[in-house]
N, C-alpha and C positions, 0 to 999 in steps of 0.2 A: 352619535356618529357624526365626524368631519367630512371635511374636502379629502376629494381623492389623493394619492401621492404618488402610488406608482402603477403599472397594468401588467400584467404576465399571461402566460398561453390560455389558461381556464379562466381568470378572473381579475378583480382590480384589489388595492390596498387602501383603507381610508385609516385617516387619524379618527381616533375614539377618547371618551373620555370615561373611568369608569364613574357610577353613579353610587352608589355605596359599597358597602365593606369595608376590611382593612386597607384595599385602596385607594379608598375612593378621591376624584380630584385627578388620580395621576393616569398619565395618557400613557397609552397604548395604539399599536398600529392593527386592523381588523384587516385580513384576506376575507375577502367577500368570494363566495364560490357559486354565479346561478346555478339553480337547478338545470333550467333549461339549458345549458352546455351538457351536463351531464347525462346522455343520450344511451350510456351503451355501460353494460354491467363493469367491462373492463374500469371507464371511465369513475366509476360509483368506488370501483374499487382501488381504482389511486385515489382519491381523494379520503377513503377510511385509513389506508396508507400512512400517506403523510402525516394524518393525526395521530396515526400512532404511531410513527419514528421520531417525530415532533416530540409525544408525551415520553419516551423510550430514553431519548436523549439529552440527559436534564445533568446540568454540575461543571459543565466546562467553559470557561468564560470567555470564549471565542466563539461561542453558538449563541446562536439569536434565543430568547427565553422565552418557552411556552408558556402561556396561562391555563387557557380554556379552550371549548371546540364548541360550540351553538350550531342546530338548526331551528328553523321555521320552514315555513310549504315552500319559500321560492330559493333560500340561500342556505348554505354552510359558510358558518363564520368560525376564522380563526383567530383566534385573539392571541398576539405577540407584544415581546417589547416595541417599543418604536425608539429606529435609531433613527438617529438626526441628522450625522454626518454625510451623508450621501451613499453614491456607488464608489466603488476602488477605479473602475471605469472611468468615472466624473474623470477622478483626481489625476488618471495617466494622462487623459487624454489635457486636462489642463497644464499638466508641465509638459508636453510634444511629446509626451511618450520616454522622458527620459529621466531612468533613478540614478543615483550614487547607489553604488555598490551597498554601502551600507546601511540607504534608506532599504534598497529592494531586500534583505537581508531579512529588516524590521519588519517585513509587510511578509517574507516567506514563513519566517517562523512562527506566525500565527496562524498563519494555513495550514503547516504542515501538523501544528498542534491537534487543531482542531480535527485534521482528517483522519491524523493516526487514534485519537480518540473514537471518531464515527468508525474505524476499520476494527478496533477492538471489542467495539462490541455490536460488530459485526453487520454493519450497515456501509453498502457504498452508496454515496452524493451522487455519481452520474452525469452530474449536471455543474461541474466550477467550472468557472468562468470569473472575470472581474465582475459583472454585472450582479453576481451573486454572491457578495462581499459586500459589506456597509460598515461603513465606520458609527461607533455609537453615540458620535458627536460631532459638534465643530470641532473641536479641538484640535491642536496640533498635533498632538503622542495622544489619540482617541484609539481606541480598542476596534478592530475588528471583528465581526463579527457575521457568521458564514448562515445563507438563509437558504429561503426554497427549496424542500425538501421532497419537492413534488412528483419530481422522476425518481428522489431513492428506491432504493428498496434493499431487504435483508438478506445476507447469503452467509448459507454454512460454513465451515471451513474446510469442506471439500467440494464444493458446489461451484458451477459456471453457472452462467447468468448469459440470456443468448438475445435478447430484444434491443435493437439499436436506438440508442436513445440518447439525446445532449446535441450539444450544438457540433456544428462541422468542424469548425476552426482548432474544436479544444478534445476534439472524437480520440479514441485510443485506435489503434491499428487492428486490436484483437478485439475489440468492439465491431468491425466491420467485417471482421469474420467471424460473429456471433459465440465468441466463446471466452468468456473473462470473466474477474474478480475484481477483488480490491486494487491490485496493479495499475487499474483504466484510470482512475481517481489522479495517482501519483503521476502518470502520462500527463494529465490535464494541469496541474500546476508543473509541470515542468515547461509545458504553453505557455503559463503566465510568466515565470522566471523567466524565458525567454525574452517575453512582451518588455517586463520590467526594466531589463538592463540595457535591452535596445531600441524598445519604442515601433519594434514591427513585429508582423506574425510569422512566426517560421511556417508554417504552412498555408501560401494563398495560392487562390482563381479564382476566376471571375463567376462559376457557376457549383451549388454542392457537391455535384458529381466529379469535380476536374477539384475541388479540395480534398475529396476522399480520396483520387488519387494519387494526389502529391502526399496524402499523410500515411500510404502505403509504401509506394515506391520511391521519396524525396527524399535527402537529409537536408535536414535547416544546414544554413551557410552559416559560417562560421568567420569569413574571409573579410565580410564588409564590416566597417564602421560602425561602432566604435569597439567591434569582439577585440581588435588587433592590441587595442590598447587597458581591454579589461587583463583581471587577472586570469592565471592559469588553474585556478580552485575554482574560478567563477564558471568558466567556462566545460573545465570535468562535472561540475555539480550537474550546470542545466542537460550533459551530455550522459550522464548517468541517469536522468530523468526520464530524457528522450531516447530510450533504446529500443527499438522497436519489438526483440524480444522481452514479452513481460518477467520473463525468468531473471534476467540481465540488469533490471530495474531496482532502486532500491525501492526500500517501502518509504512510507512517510517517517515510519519513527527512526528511522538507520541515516535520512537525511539529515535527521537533527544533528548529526554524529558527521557527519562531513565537516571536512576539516574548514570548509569555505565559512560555513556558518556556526560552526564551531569559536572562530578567532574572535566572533565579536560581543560575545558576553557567556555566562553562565546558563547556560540551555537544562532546565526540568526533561529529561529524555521520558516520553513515554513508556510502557509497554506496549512489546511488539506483538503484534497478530503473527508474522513471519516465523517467530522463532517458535511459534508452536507446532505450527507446519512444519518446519526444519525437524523438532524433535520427532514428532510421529514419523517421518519417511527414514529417520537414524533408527527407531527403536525398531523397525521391522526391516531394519537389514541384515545382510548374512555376516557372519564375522570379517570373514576376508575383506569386506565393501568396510567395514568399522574399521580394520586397521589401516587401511588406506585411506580414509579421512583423518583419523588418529595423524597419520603422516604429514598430511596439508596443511593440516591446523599448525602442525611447527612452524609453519614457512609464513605465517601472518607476517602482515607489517605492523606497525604501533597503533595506525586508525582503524586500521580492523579490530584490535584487540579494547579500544575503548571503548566500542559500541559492544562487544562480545559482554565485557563487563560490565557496564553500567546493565546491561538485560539482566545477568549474572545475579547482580548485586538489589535489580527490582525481584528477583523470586524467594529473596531475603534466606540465605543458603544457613543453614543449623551452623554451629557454634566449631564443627569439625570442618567449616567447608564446601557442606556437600548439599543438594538440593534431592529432596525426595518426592512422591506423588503430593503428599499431603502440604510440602512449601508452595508447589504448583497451586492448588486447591487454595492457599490462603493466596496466594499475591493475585489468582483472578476475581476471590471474591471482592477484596480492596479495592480494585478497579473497576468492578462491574457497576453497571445500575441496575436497577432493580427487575428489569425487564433480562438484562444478561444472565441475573443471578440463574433466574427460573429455569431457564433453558440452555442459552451458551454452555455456560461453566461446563455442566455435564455433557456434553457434546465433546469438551476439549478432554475432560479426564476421560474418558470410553476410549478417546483415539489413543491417550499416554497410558493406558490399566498397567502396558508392560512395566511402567516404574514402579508401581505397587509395592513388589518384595525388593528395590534395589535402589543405591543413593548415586548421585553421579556427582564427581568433583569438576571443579573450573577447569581443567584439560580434557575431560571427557564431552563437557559441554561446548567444548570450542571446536572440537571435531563434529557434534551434533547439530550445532547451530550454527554452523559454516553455510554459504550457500556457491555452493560447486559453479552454479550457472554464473552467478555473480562477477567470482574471481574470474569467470573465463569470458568476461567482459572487458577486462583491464589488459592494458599494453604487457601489463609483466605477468602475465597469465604462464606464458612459456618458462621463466624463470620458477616462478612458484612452483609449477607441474615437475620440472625437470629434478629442482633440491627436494619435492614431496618421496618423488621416485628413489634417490639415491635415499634415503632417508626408509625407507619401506624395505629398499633393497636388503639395507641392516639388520633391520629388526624383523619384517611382515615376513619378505618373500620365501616363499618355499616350493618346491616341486609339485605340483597338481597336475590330476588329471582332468582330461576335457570334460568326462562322466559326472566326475567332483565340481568340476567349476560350473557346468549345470545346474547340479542340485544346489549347490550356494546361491545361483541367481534367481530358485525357481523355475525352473523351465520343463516341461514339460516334454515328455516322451513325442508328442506330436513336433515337434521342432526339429527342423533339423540344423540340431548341433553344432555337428562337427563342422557345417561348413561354416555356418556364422564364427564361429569361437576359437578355430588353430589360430591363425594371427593374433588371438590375445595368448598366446604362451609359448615361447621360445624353444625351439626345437632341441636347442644342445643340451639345455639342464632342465627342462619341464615347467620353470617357473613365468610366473607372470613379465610378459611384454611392456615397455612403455604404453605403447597404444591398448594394453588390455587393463594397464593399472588407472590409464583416463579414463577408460570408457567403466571403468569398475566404479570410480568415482561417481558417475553417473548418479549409478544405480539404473539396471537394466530392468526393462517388462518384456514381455513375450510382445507385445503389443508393435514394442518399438524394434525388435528383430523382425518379427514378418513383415513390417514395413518398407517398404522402398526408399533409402536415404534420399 
């Protein structure tokens, strides 16, 4: 064991060197963990945690490399690679906080690699930040590489996560209202993107509680120096990032696919966590809700449709086109590690069983993996909705009763119906309303009728 190098909330980091094996000679960086901080079960059990999101997440070259995990009576050692190049922090804060467009580009695409990686198989970070970023060298084009895994932890892909946890600055909105996902992570580097291209924090005060407010109630500006004179992709990207609805948000891997950081090389797009979410909430809809997605999907624009495809095109579709249970089943085992294979995978096929006896083509997936909340994030939300409609009006719409448009949503004799539901369907010919054909989009729960708008 070395000098120490760096200090974090539970412990310090020392340079190490190993002493035999097939490594022996080559250094490595040791997280030291006292016992004596670990005071309270909780405590015992982040730190088993870590080592095993740590061992869990092994194959992406933008994560820090696990080795091994040690105890003895007073410490827990972690043994990592040791990068050399410093924190991404260092490095802001040594240019004043200011990137070219196309450095900060350089430094997102690595993040976002890395996090849509941690989000597929099914771990959120929690905790980015610059400080939790290290380049793996001096070097000038050195690798990033994303560390402290100390707050993650693993969430289903139906599961919230309710305990506030990460720094104020970089907090998500629905983190402070104890109930998020993977979306919190994407909130957080859309912080850094922020930092990156201007050198300040879209959300400050001078105490935590008066940050947490501004990162509820604020919008970052957008107005000062130098947003005026970045580009217009630059500015939709970090603003797509920052949306305070997580529904609204892309994911990591859809950012790849923004045309901002799209212009500037040939981007490897992961597989998305999102679009499995998206299929499960398509395959347990009612017809009418399918062909009025069916609709929407016509009205893509071209950026929508190359992220549609490139996901398309990772579930590796049979020789006709078409994507079955069984394409599913191969493109997550490709992707998984070995920790995912065990558990994940079958967790995503149970929620998709409905594809079992049925294949779905590239149109049927664009309607499925659309995400409604998204598009009604964008200025031409109105457009889209309105040629979705005329476009449904052709082919979907037809005469329904209130009774029938009930049982289509699920809903339940305790509801009362009729009064939530006349305004979605047009008094003169029975058919579906503008305002019934959005809100069909949706997709409705009983939950979100007896609720108070």
């Amino acid at each position: 064991m070395g000098e120490e190098v760096g200090r974090g909330h539970f412990g310090y980091t020392c340079l190490a060197k190993f002493r035999k094996g097939e490594m022996k000679g080559e250094k490595v960086a040791v997280k030291v963990i006292p016992k004596v901080k670990m005071t309270t079960t909780i405590s015992i059990e982040d730190v088993r945690r870590e080592v095993k999101i740590l061992s869990a997440l092994t194959g992406h070259a933008n994560l820090v490399q696990f080795y091994d995990a040690y105890e003895d009576k007073d410490n827990v050692y972690i043994v990592m690679e040791l990068c050399e190049g410093g924190e991404l922090l260092e490095k802001i804060l040594s240019r004043g906080g200011k990137y070219s467009e196309d450095e900060a580009k350089a430094v997102l695409v690595q993040i976002l690699s890395v996090v849509a990686f941690c989000h597929l198989q099914g771990v959120v970070h929690r905790d980015l930040k610059p400080e939790n970023f290290l380049f793996a060298s001096k070097d000038e084009n050195s690798q990033l590489k994303a560390i402290d895994f100390g707050l993650s932890d693993f969430v289903k892909p139906d599961e919230r996560l309710n305990d506030i946890v990460g720094s104020a600055y970089y907090v998500a909105p629905e983190v402070l209202h104890r109930s998020y996902s993977t979306e919190a992570d994407v909130w957080s580097i859309g912080v850094i993107a922020y930092i990156l291209l201007c050198g300040s924090r879209p959300f400050w005060d001078r105490t935590e509680s008066g940050i947490f407010r501004t990162v509820l109630k604020a919008n970052p500006s957008f107005n000062e120096s130098p947003w005026p004179s970045l580009s217009s992709e630059a500015k939709d990207f970090v603003k797509r990032l920052l949306s305070k609805d997580p529904r609204r948000r892309m994911s990591a891997a859809q950012a790849l696919t923004h045309p901002w950081i799209r212009s500037s090389s040939e981007i490897k797009v992961p597989l998305d966590i999102l679009i499995f979410r998206l299929l499960k909430s398509y395959m347990r809809s009612s017809s009418l809700r399918k062909s009025a997605l069916r609709a929407l999907s016509k009205t893509l624009a071209v950026d929508e449709l190359i992220y549609l495809k490139e996901q398309f095109a990772l579930l590796e579709p049979n020789k006709n086109g078409c994507i079955t249970l069984e394409n599913i089943k191969m493109a997550l085992m490709k992707n998984a590690t070995d920790i995912m294979k065990e558990s994940r995978v079958q967790d995503f096929l149970v929620s998709l069983s409905a594809l079992q006896y049925r294949r779905m083509d590239f149109d049927e997936f664009c309607a499925a993996a659309l995400s409604v909340h998204q598009l009604e994030g964008l200025d031409r939300w109105e457009q889209h909705a309105r040629c979705a409609y005329e476009l449904f009006e052709k082919d979907g719409n037809r005469a329904i009763l209130i009774d029938e448009l009930a049982s289509e949503l699920g809903l339940g004799p305790s509801i009362p119906v009729h009064s939530v539901l006349t305004d979605w369907i047009r008094h003169t010919d029975g058919k579906l309303s503008f305002l019934g054909f959005v809100k069909l989009l949706h997709g409705v729960s009983s939950r979100y009728l007896t609720k108070p708008h």
